[in-house]
TIDRENKE-256412 format. One record per atom (N, C-alpha, C, O, CB): residue number from 1; residue in one letter; atom name; x, y, z. Coordinates in Angstrom, 1 decimal. Glycine has a CB too. Layout:
! residues N
ATOM  num  residuo  atomo       x       y       z
ATOM  NUM        a     CA       X       Y       Z
...
***
This chain:
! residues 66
ATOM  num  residuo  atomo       x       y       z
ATOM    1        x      N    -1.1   -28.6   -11.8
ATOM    1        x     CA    -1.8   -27.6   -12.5
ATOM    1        x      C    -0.9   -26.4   -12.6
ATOM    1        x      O    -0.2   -25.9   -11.8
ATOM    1        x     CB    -3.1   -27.2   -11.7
ATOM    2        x      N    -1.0   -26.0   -14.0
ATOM    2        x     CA    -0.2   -25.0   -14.2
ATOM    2        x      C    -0.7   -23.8   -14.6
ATOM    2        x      O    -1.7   -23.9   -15.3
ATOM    2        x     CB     0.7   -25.2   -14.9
ATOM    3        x      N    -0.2   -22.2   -14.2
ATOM    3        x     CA    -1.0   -21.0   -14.8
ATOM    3        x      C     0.2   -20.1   -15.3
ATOM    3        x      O     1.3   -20.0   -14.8
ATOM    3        x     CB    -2.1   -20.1   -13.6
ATOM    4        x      N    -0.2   -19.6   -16.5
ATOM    4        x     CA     0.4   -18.6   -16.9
ATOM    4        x      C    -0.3   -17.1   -16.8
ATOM    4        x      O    -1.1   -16.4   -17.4
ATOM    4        x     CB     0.7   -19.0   -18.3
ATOM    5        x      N     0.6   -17.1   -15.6
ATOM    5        x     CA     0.1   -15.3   -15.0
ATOM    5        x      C     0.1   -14.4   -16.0
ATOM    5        x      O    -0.7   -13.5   -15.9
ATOM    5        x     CB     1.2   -14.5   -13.8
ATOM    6        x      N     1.2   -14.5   -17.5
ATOM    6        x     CA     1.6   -13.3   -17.9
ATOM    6        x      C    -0.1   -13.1   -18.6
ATOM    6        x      O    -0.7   -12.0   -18.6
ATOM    6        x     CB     3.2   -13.3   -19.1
ATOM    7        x      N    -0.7   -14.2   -19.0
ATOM    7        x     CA    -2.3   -14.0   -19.7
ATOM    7        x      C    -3.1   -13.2   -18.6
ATOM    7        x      O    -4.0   -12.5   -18.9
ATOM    7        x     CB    -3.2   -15.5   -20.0
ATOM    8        x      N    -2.6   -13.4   -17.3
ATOM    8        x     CA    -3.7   -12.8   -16.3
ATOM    8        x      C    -3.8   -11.2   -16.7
ATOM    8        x      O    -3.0   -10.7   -17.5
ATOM    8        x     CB    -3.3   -13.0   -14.4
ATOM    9        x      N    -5.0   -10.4   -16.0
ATOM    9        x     CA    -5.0    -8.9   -16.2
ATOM    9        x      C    -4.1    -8.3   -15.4
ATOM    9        x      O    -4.2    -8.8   -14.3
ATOM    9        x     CB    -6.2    -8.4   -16.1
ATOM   10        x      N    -3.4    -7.5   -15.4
ATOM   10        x     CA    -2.2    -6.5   -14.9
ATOM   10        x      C    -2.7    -6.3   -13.3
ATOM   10        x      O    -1.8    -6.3   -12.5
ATOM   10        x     CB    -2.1    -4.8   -15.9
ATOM   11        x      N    -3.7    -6.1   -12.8
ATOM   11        x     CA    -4.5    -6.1   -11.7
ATOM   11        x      C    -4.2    -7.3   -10.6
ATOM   11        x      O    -3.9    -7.3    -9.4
ATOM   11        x     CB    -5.8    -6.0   -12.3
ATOM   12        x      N    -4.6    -8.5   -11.5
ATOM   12        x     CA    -4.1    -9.6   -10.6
ATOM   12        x      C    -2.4   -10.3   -10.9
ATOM   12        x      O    -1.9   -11.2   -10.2
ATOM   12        x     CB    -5.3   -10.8   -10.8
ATOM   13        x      N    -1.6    -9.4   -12.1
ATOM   13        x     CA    -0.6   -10.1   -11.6
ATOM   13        x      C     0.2    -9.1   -10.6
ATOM   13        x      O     1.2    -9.5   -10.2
ATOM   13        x     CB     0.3   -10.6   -12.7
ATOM   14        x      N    -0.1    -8.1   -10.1
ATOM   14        x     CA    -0.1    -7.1    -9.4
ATOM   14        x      C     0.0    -7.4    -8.1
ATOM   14        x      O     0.9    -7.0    -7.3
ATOM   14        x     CB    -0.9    -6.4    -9.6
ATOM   15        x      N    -1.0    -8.1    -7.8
ATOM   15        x     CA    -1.2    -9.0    -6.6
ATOM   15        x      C    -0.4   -10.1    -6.3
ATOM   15        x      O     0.4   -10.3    -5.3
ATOM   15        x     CB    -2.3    -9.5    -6.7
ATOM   16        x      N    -0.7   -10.8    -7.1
ATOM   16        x     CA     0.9   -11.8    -7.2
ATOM   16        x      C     2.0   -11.7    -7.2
ATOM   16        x      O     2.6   -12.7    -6.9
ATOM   16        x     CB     1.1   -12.4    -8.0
ATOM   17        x      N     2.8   -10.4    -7.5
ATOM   17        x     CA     3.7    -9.4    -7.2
ATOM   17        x      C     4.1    -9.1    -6.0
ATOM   17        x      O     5.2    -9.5    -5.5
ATOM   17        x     CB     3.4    -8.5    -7.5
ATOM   18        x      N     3.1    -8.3    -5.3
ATOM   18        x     CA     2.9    -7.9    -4.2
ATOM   18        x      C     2.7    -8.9    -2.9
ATOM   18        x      O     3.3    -8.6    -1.9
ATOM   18        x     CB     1.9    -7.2    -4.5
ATOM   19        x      N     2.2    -9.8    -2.9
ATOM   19        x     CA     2.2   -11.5    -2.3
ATOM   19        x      C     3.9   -11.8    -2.0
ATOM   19        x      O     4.4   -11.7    -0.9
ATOM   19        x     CB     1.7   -12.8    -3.8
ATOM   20        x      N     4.5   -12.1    -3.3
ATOM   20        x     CA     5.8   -12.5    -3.1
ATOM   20        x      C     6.6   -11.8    -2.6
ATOM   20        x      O     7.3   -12.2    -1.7
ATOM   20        x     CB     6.3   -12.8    -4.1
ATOM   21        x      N     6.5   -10.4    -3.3
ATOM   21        x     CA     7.1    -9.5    -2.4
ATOM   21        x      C     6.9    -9.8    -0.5
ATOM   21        x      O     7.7   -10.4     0.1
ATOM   21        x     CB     6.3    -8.1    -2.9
ATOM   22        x      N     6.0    -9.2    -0.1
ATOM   22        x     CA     5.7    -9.9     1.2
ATOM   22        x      C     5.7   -10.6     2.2
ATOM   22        x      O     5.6   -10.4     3.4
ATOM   22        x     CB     5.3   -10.0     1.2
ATOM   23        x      N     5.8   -12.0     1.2
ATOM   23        x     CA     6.7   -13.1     2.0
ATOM   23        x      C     7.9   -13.2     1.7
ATOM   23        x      O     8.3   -14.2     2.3
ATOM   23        x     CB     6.4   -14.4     1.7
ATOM   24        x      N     8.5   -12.9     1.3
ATOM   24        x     CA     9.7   -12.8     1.0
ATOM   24        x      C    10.4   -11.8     2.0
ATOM   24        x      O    11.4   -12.2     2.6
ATOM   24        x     CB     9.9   -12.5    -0.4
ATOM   25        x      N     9.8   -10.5     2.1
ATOM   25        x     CA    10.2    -9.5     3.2
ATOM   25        x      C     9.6   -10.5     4.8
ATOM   25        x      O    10.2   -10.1     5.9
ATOM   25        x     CB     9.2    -7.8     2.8
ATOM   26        x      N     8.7   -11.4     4.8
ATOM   26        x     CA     8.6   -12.0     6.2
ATOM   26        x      C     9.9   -13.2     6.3
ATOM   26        x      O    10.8   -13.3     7.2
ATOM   26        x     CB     7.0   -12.8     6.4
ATOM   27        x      N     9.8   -14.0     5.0
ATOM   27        x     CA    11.2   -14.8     5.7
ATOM   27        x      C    12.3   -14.0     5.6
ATOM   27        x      O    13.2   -14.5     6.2
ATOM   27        x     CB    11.8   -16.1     5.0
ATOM   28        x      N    12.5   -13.0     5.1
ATOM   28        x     CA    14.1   -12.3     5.6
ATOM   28        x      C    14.0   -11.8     6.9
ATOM   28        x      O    15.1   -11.8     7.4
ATOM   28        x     CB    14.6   -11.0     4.6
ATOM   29        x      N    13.1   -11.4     7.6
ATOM   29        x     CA    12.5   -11.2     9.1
ATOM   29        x      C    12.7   -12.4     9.5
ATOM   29        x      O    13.6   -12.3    10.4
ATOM   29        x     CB    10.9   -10.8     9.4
ATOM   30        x      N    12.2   -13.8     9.3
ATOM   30        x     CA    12.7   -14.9    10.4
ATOM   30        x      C    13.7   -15.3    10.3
ATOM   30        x      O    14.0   -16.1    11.1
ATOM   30        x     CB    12.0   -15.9    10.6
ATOM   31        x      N    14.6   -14.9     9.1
ATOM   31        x     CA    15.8   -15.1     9.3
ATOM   31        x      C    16.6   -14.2     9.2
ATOM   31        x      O    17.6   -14.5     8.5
ATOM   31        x     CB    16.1   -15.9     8.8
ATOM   32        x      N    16.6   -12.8     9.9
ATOM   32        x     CA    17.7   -12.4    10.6
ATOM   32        x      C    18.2   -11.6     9.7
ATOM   32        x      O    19.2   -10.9    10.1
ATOM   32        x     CB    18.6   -13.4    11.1
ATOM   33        x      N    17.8   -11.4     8.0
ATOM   33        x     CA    18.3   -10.9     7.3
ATOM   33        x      C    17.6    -9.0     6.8
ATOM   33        x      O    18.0    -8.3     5.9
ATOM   33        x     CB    18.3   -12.0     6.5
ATOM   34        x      N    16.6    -8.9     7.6
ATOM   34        x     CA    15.9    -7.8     7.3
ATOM   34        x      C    15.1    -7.3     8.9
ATOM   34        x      O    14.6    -8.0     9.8
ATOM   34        x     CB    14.8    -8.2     6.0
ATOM   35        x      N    15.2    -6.4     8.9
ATOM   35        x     CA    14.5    -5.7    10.7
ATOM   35        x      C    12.8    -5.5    10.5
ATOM   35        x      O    12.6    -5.6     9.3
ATOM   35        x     CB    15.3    -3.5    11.4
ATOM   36        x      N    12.1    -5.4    10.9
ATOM   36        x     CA    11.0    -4.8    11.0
ATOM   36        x      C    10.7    -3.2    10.6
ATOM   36        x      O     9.8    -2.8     9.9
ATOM   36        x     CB    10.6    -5.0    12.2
ATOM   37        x      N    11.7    -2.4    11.1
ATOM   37        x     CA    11.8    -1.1    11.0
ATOM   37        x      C    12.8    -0.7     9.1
ATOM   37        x      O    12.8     0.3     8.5
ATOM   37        x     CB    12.7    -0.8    12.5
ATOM   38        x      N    13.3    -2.0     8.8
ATOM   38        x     CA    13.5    -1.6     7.7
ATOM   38        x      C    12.9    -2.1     6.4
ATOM   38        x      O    13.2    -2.0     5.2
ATOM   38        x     CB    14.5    -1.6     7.8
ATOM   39        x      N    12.0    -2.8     7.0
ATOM   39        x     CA    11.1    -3.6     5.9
ATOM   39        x      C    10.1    -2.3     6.0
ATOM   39        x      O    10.1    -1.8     4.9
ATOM   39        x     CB    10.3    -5.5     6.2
ATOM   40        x      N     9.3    -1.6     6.8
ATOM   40        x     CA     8.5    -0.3     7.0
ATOM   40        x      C     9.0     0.7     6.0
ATOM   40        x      O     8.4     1.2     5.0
ATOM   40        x     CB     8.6     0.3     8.5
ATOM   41        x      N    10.4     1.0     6.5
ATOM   41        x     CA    11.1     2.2     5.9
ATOM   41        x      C    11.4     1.7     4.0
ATOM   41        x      O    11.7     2.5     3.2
ATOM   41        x     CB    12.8     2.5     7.0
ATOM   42        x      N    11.3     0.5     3.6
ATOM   42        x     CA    11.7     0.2     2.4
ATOM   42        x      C    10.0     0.3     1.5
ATOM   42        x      O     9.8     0.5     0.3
ATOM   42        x     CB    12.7    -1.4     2.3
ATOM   43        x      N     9.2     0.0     2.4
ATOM   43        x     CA     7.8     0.2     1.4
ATOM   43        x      C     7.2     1.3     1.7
ATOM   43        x      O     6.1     1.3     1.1
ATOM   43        x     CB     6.7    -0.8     1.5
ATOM   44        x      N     7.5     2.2     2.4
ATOM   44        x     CA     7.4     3.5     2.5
ATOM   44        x      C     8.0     4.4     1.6
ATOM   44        x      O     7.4     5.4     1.1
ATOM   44        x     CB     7.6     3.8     3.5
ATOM   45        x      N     9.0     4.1     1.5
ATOM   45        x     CA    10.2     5.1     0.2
ATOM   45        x      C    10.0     4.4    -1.3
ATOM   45        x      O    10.1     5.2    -2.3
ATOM   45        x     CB    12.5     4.7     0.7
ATOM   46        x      N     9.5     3.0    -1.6
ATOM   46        x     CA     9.5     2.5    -2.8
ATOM   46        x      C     7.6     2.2    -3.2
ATOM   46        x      O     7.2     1.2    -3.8
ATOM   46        x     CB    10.6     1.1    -2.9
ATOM   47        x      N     7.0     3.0    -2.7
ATOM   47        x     CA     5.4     2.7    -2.8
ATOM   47        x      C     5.3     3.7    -2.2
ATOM   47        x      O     5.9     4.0    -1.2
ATOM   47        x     CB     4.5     1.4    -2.2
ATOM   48        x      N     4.3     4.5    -3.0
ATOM   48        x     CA     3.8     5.8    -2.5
ATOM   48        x      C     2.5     6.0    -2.2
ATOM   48        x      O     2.0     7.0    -1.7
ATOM   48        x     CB     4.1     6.8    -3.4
ATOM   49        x      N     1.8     5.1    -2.6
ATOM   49        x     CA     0.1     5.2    -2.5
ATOM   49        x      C     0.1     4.8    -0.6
ATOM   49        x      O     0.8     4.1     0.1
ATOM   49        x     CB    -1.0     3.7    -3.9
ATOM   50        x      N    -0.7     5.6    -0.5
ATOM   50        x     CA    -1.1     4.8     1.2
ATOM   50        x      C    -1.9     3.4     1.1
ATOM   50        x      O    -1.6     2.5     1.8
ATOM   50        x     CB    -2.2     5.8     2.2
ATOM   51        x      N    -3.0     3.4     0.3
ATOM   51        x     CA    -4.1     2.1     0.4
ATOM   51        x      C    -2.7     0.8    -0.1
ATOM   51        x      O    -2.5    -0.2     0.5
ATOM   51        x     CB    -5.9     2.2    -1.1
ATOM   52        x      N    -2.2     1.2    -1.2
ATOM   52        x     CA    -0.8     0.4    -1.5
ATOM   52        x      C     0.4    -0.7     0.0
ATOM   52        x      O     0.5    -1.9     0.2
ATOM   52        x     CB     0.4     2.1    -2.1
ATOM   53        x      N     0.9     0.7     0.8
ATOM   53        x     CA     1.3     0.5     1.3
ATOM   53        x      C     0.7    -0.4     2.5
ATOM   53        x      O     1.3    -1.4     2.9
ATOM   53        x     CB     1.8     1.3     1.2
ATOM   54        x      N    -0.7     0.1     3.2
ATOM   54        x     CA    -0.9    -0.8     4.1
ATOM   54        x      C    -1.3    -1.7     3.7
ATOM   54        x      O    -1.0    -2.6     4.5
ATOM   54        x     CB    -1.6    -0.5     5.0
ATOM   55        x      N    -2.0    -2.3     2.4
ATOM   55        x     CA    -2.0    -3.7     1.6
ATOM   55        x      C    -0.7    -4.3     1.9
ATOM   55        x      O    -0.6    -5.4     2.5
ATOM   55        x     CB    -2.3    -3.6    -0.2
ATOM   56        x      N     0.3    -3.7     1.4
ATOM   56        x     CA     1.8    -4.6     1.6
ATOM   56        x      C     1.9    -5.0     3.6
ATOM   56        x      O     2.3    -6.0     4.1
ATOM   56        x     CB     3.6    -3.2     1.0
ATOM   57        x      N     1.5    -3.8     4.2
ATOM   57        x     CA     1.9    -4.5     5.5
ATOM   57        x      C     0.8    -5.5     5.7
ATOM   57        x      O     0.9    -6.5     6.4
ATOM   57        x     CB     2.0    -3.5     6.6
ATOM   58        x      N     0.0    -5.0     5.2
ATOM   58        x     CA    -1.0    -6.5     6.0
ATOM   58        x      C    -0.4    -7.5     5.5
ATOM   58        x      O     0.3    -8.2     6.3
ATOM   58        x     CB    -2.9    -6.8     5.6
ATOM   59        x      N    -0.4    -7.7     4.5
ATOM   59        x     CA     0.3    -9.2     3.4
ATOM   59        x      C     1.7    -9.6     4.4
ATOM   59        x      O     2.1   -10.6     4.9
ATOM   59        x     CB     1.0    -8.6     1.2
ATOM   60        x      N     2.3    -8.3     4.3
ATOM   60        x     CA     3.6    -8.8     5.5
ATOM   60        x      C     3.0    -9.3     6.6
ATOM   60        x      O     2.3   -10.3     6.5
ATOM   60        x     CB     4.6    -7.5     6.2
ATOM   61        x      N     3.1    -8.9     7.7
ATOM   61        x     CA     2.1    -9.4     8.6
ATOM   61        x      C     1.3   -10.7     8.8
ATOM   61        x      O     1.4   -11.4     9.8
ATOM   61        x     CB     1.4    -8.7     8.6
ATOM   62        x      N     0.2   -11.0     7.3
ATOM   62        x     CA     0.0   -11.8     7.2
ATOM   62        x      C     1.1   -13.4     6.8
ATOM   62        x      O     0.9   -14.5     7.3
ATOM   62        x     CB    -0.8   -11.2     6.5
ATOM   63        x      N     2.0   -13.2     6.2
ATOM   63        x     CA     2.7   -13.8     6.1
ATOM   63        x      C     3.9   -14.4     7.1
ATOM   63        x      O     4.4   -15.5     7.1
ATOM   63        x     CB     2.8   -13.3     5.4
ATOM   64        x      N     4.3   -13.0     8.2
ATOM   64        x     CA     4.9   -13.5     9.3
ATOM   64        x      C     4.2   -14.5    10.1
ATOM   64        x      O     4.9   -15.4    10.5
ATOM   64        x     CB     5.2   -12.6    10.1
ATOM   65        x      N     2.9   -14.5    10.4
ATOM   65        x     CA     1.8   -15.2    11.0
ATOM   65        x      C     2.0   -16.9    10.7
ATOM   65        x      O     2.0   -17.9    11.5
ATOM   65        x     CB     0.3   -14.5    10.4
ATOM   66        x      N     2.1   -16.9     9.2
ATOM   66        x     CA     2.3   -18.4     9.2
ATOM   66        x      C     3.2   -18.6     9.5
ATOM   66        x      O     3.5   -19.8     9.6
ATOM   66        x     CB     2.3   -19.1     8.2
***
């Protein structure tokens, strides 16, 4: 099954964005290529909304978990 996100509404590819983002900042954490303290400090300086930012940490978080 295939989807073409670019049809989705800007809202949910947003999310899907934000997702990848996230795991991607957790495997660079299990492997050694990113700190905890600087994955914080990089979505703090490039995301300014607060509800924003703690969405990204949970998703991080969530993602280290698996």
């Amino acid at each position: 099954m295939s989807y073409n996100i670019a049809t989705m509404p800007q809202k949910e590819q947003d999310a899907i964005q934000h997702d990848l983002m996230a795991s991607f900042w957790a495997y660079k954490e299990k492997r050694g290529l990113m700190s905890r303290p600087e994955i914080i400090k990089y979505i703090h300086q490039h995301f300014l909304e607060a509800d924003l930012q703690q969405h990204l940490m949970d998703r991080y978080e969530y993602f280290k978990s698996v």
